[in-house]
TORNULO-168180 format. One record per atom (N, C-alpha, C): residue number from 1; residue in one letter; atom name; y, z, x. Coordinates in steps of 0.05 Angstrom, whole numbers, always signed. Last residue first. Layout:
N
NUM; a; CA; Y; Z; X
...
//
This chain:
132
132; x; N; +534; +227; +204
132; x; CA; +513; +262; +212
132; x; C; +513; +263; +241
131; x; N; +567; +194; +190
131; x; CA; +571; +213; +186
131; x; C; +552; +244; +182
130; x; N; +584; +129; +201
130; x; CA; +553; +147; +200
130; x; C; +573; +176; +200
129; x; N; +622; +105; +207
129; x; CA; +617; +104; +185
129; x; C; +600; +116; +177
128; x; N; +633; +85; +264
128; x; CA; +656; +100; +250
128; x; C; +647; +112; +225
127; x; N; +593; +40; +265
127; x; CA; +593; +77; +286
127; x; C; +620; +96; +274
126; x; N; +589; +3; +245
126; x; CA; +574; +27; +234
126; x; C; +583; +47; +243
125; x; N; +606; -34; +282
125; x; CA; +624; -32; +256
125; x; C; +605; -11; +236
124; x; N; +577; -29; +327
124; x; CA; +604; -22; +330
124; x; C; +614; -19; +305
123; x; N; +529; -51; +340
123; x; CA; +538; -34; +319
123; x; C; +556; -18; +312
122; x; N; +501; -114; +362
122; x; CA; +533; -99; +360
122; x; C; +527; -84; +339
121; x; N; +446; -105; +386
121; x; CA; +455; -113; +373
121; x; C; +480; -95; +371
120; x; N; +395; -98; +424
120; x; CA; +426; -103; +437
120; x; C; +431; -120; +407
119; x; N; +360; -62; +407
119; x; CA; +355; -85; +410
119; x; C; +375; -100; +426
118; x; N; +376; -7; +408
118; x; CA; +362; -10; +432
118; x; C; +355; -49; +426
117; x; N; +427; -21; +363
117; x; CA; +430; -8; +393
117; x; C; +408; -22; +421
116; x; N; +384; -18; +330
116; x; CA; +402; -48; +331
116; x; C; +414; -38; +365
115; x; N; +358; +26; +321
115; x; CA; +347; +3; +331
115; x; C; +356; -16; +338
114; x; N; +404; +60; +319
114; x; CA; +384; +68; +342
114; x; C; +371; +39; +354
113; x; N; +418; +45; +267
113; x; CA; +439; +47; +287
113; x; C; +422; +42; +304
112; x; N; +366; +64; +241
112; x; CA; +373; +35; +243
112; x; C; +397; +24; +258
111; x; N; +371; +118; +246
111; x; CA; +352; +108; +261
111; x; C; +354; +73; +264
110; x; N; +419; +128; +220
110; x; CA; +417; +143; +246
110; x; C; +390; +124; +259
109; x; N; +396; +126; +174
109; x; CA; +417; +107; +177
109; x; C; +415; +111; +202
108; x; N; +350; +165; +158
108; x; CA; +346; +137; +164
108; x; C; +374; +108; +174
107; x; N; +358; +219; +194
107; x; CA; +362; +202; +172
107; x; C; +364; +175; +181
106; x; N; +296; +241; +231
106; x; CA; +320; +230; +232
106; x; C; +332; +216; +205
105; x; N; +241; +269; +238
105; x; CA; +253; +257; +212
105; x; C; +278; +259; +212
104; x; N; +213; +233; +302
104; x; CA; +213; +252; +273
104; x; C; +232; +244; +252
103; x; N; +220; +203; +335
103; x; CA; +233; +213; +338
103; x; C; +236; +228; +307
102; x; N; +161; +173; +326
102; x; CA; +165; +172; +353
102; x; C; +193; +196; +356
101; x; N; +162; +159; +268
101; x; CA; +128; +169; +283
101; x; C; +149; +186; +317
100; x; N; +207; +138; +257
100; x; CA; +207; +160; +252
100; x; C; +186; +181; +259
99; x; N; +190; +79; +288
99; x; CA; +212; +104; +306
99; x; C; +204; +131; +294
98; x; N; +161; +67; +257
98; x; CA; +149; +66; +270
98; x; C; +171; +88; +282
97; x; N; +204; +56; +206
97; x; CA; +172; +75; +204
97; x; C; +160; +80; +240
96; x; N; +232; +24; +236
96; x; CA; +238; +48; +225
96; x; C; +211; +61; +220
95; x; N; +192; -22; +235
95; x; CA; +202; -13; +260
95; x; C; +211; +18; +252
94; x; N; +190; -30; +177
94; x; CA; +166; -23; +186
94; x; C; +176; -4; +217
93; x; N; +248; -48; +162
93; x; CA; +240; -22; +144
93; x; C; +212; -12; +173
92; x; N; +250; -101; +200
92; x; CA; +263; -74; +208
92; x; C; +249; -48; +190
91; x; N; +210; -127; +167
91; x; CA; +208; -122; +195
91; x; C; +221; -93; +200
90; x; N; +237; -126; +114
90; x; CA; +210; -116; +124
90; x; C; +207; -107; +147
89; x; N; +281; -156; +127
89; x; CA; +287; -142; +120
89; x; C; +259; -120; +124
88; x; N; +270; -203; +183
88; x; CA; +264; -202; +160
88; x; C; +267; -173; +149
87; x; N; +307; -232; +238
87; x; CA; +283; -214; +228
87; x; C; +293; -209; +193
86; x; N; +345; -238; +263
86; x; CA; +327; -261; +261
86; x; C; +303; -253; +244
85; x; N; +378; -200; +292
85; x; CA; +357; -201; +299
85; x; C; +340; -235; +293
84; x; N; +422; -212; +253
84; x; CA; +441; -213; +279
84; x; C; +409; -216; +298
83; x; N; +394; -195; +203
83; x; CA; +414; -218; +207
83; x; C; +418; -220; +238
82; x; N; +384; -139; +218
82; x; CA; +355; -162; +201
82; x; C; +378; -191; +210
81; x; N; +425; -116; +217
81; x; CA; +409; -124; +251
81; x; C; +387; -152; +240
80; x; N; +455; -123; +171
80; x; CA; +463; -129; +192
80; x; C; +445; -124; +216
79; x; N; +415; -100; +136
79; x; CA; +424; -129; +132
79; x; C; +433; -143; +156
78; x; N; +427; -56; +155
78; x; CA; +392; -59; +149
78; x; C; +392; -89; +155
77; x; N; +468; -41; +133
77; x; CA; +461; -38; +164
77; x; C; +432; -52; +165
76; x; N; +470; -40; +85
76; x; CA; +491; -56; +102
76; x; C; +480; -63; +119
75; x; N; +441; +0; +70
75; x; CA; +419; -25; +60
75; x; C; +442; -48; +81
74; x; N; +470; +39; +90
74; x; CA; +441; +38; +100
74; x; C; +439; +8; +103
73; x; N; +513; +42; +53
73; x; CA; +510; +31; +85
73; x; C; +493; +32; +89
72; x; N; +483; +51; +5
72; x; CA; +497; +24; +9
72; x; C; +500; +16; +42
71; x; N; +469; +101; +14
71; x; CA; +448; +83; +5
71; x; C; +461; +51; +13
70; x; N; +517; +127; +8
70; x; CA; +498; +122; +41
70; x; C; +486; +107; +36
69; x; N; +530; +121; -38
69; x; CA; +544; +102; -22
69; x; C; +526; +104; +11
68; x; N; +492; +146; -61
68; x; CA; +497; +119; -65
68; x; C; +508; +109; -42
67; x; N; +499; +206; -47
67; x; CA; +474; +190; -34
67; x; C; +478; +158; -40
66; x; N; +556; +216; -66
66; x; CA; +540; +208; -40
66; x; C; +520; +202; -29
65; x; N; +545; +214; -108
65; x; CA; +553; +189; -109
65; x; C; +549; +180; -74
64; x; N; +508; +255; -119
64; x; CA; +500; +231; -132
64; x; C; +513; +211; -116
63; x; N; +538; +295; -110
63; x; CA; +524; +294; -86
63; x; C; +514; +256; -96
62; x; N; +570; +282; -158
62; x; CA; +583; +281; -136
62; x; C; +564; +278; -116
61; x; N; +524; +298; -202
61; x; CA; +544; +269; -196
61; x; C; +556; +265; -169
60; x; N; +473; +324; -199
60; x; CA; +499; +331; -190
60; x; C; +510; +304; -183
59; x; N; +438; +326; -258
59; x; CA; +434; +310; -234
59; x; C; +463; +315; -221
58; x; N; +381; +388; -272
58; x; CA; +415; +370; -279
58; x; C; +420; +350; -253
57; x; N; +330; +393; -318
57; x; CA; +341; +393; -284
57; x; C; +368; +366; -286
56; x; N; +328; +455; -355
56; x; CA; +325; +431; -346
56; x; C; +336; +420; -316
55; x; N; +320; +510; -344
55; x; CA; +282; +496; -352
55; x; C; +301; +459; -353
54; x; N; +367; +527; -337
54; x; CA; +364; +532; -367
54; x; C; +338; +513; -367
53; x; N; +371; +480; -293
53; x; CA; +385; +501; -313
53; x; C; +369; +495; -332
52; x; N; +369; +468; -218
52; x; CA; +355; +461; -250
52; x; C; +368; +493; -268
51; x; N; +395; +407; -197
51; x; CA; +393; +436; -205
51; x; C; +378; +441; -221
50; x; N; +397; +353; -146
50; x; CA; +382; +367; -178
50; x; C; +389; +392; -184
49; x; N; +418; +355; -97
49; x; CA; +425; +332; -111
49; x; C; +412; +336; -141
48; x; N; +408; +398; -78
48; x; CA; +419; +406; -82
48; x; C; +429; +373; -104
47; x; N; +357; +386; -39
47; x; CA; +380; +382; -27
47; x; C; +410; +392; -40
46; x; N; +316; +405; -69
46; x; CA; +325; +419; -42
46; x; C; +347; +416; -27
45; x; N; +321; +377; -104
45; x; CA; +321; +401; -118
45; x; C; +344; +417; -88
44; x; N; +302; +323; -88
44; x; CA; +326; +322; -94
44; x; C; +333; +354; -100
43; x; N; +255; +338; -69
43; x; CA; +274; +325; -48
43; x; C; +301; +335; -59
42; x; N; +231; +335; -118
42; x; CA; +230; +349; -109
42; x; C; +255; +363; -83
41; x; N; +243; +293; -140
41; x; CA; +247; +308; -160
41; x; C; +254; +332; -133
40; x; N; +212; +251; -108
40; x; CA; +242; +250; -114
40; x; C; +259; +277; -124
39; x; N; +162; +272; -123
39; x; CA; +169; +281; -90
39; x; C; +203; +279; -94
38; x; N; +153; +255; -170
38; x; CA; +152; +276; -162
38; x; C; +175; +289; -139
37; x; N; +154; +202; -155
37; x; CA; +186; +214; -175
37; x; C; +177; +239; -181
36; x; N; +109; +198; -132
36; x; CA; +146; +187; -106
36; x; C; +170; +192; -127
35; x; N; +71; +194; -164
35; x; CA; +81; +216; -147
35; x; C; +107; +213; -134
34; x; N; +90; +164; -205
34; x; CA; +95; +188; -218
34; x; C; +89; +211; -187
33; x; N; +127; +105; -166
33; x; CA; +96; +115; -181
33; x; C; +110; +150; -193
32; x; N; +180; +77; -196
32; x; CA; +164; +86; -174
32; x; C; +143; +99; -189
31; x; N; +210; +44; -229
31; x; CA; +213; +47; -212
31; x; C; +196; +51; -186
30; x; N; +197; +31; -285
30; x; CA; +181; +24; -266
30; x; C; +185; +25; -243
29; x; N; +224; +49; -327
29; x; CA; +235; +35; -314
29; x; C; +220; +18; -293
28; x; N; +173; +74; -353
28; x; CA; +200; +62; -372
28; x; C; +220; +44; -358
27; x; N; +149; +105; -316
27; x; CA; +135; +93; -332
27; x; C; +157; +71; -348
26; x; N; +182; +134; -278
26; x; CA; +150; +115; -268
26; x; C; +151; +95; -286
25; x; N; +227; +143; -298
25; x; CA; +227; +138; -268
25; x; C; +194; +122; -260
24; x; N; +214; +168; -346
24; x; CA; +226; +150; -340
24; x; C; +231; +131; -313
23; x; N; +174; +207; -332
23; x; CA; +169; +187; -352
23; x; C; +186; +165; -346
22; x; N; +213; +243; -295
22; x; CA; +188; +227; -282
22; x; C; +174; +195; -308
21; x; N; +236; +251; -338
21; x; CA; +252; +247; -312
21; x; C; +231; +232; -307
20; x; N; +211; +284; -372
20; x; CA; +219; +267; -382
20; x; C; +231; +249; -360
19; x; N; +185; +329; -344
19; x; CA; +163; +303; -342
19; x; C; +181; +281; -364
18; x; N; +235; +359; -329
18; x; CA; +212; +343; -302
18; x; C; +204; +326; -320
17; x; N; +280; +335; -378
17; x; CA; +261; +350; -367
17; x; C; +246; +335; -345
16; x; N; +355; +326; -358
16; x; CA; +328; +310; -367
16; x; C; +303; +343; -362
15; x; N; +425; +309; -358
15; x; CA; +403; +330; -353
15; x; C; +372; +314; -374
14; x; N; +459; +262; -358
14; x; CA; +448; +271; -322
14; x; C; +428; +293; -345
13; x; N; +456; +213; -395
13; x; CA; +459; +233; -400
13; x; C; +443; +247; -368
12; x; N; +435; +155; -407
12; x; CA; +455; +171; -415
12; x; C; +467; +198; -422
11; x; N; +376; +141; -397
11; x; CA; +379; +167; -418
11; x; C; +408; +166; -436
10; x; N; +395; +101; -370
10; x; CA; +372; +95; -386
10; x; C; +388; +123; -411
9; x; N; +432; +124; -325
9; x; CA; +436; +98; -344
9; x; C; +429; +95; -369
8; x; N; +403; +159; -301
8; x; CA; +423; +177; -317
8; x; C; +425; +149; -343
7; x; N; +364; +117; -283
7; x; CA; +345; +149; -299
7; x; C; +372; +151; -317
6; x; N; +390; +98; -244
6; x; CA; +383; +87; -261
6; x; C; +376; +99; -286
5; x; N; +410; +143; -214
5; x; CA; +434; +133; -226
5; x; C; +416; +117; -241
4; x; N; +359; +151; -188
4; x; CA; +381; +173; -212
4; x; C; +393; +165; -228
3; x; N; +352; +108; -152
3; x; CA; +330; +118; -183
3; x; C; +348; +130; -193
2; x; N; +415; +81; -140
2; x; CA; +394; +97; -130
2; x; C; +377; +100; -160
1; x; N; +410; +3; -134
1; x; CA; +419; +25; -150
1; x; C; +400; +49; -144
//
């Protein structure tokens, strides 16, 4: 479940203040530390996945649902080389770190295509489904 959608869950309700957002996101759910729901906060502003009105910050459902469902093929794809590799869900997250050193800040679905590719793994049932 993305942090937001957990945050909207908790509150019931998309608009929150920064440090009520972050309270919830560090401290109440335990999601993540108070900087990585900083940085969330932040990420999210720029992308347009937050607004902020009126001193609060609103969560845009729709971009919302698209980060979910990327979120979902990601974690698909993640499953599918970790499976077809022999490898451990870790493994791959770390390899990704290691590519994003080597081909900058590619979205991360784009880079787990990349790796199952250069491993010789079939990613034929992703390639219709990436959409950058």
């Amino acid at each position: 479940m993305h942090p937001l959608e957990s945050a909207i869950t908790y509150k019931g309700s998309r608009e929150f203040t920064k440090s009520e957002l972050i309270g919830i996101l560090a401290f109440k759910l335990r999601i993540m530390g108070v900087k990585e729901a900083k940085a969330l906060i932040e990420k999210g502003l720029r992308s347009g996945l937050i607004e902020e009105r009126d001193g609060l910050l609103v969560v845009n459902e729709e971009i919302l649902k698209g980060e979910i469902e990327n979120e979902d093929l990601l974690n698909a794809m993640i499953r599918h080389v970790a499976r077809s590799l022999g490898w451990e869900v870790d493994d791959i997250l770390r390899e990704i770190g290691s590519m994003r050193e080597r081909y900058g800040d590619l979205d991360e679905r784009v880079l787990v295509y990349l790796l199952g590719m250069d491993k010789g793994v079939d990613m034929s049932p992703f390639k219709d489904r990436l959409d950058v």
